[in-house]
C-alpha positions, 0 to 999 in steps of 0.5 A: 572631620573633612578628613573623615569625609574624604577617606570615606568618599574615597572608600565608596568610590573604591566599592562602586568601582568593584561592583561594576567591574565584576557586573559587566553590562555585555549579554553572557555567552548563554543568553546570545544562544537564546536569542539565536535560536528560530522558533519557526522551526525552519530547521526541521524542513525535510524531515521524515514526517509524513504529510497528513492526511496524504495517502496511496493506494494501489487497489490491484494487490495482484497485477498480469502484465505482458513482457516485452510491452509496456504495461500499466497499473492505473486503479490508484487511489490517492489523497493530498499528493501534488503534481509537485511532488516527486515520485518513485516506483520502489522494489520491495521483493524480486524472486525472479531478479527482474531488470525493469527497463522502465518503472515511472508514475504518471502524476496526470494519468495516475498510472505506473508504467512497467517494462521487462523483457522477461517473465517473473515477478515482482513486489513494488509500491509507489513511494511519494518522496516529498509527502514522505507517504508510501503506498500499499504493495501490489504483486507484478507478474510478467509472462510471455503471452505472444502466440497465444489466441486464447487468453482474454480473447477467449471470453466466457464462450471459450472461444479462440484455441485455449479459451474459456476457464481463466480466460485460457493459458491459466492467466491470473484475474485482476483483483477487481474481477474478485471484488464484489458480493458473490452468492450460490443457491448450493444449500449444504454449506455453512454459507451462501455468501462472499463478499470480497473487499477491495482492501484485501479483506472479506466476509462470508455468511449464510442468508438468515443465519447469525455470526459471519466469518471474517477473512483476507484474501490475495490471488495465490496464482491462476488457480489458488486463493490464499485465505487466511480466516479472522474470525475472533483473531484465528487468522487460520490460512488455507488455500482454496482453489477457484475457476473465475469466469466473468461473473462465475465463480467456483470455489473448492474448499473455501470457509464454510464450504464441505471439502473437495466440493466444488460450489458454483457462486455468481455475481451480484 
């Protein structure tokens, strides 16, 4: 009988001592991964997310800037950007193969400064680097104003030897100059009133009437309007010729307007 116990003592040490054996108490390779791994996420640092709710927006889609002078770009709006960040002035478009000598952002001043000693033009935008937040293009064209006594001096009067007009030379407005509700006492038209948006967006409509048309626009040149008509999806684009002179517009072939007429609007 003691015999019995013994073998069968020795038989259940024998299956314990193979159990634990082949059930080691050491964490596997598996579960150090686990335990290894960052829940904050640290790894995703510098992503390519934007920042939210950050936002640019350069409120000149069309800017006039002299060569040879350093010139600015200061209607800019913009939304959780910190004097931390870093900034860049990016090129989008370059028919002209300009070389900026310069092209910075003033965080403080919120201005972009801009240099060429040649005349052409240029796309840019501001690109805020570490908010991963770029902002809308705005359209720079250079030209070589010295010796000219009309331009911007030239004023509504027409003064100076190339003045009144555009402001003489055929300089091109400042988007801003557009911006704003605009009407004509001309009865004929299809419409009576423009307003132009800040956004590059507009609409147009008649005093009294129902329905309106919807548009964007942007400065073609000196003498043209690029509109290209929304309404109910058309986006039709035309070209519309314009004479701006301070709070005078006239207009030729606009939507709405009898073609190869010219109709005189003025500022509200």
């Amino acid at each position: 009988m003691k015999k019995i116990f013994k073998t069968s003592l020795s038989i259940l040490l024998l299956i314990n001592l193979f159990v634990a054996c082949s059930n080691p108490t050491n964490t596997s390779p598996a579960d150090n991964s686990q335990n290894n791994s960052n829940p904050t996420g640290t790894t995703n640092s510098g992503s390519s997310t934007p920042r939210s709710n950050c936002s640019i927006t350069l409120l000149d889609y069309n800017v006039n800037l002299n060569c040879n002078v350093t010139g600015t770009i200061s209607n800019i709006n913009r939304f959780a950007c910190y004097s931390s960040d870093t900034y860049k002035i990016k090129i989008k478009s370059n028919p002209s193969n300009l070389q900026l000598t310069r092209a910075d952002y003033n965080y403080r001043e919120n201005q972009i400064s801009l240099f060429s000693a040649n005349s052409g033009t240029i796309t840019i935008t501001l690109f805020n680097e570490t908010a991963n937040v770029e902002s809308n293009e705005c359209t720079v064209v250079f030209g070589n104003n010295s010796g000219n006594n009309g331009g911007n001096n030239g004023g509504s009067n027409g003064g100076g030897n190339n003045g009144g007009g555009n402001g003489g030379n055929n300089q091109i407005p400042s988007v801003t100059a557009f911006i704003g509700s605009w009407t004509t006492t001309y009865t004929n038209g299809l419409i009576n009133t423009i307003q132009f948006r800040s956004d590059g967006t507009g609409r147009c409509y008649k005093t009294g009437n129902q329905g309106e048309n919807t548009f964007t626009w942007s400065i073609q040149s000196a003498t043209t309007l690029n509109i290209v008509n929304t309404t109910q999806n058309q986006n039709l684009s035309s070209t519309c010729t314009y004479n701006l002179n301070g709070n005078t517009l006239v207009l030729t072939n606009f939507i709405g307007l009898p073609q190869n007429t010219q109709i005189t609007f003025t500022k509200n």
